[in-house]
C-alpha positions in Angstrom: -49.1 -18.3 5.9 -48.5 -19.2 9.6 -50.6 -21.9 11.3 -49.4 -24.3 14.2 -48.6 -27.9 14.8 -49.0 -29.6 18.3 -49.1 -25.6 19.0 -46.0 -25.3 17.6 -46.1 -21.9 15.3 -44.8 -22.8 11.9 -44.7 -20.7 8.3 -45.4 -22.5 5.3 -45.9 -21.5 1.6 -49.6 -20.8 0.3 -50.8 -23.9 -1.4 -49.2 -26.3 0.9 -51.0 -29.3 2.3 -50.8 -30.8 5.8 -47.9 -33.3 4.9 -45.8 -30.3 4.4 -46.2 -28.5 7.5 -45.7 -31.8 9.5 -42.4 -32.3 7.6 -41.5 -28.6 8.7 -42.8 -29.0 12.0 -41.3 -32.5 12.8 -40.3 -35.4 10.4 -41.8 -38.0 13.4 -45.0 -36.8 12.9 -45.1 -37.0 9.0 -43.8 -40.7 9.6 -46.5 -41.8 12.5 -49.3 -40.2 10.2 -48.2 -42.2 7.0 -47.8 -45.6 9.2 -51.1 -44.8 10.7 -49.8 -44.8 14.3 -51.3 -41.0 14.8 -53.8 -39.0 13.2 -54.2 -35.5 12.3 -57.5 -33.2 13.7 -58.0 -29.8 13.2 -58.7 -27.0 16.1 -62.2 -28.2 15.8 -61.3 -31.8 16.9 -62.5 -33.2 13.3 -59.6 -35.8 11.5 -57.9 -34.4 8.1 -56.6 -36.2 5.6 -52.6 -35.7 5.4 -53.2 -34.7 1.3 -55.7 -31.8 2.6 -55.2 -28.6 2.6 -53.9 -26.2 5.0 -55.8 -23.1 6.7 -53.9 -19.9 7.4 -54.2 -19.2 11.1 -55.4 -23.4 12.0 -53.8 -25.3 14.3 -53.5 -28.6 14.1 -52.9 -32.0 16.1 -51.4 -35.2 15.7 -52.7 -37.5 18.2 -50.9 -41.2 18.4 -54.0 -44.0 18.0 -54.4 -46.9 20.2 -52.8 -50.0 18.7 -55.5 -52.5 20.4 
């Protein structure tokens, strides 16, 4: 299925969950998501887990959080 990262188009296998297309897309990201220095949010703006599932056609966004 093809879906985007940071609107970056990426294919990944059917089945696959959001840590796998951030490891295809960019290892960084997959780090600063599992050291919770960024988040992920689907097209719609809402935050998804990293262990959720993948939509064919979504795009998705990692956004860095504010360390304050």
């Amino acid at each position: 299925m093809r879906i985007k990262v940071n609107d970056v188009p990426i294919e990944i296998f059917y089945g696959a969950k959001l840590k796998h297309a951030l490891l295809k897309a960019d290892e960084a990201l997959y780090k600063k998501v599992k050291l919770g220095k960024a988040v992920i949010k689907d097209q719609e703006g809402n935050v998804t887990e990293i262990n959720g599932a993948v939509g064919d056609g979504f795009s998705y966004y990692v956004k860095e959080v504010d360390s304050r």
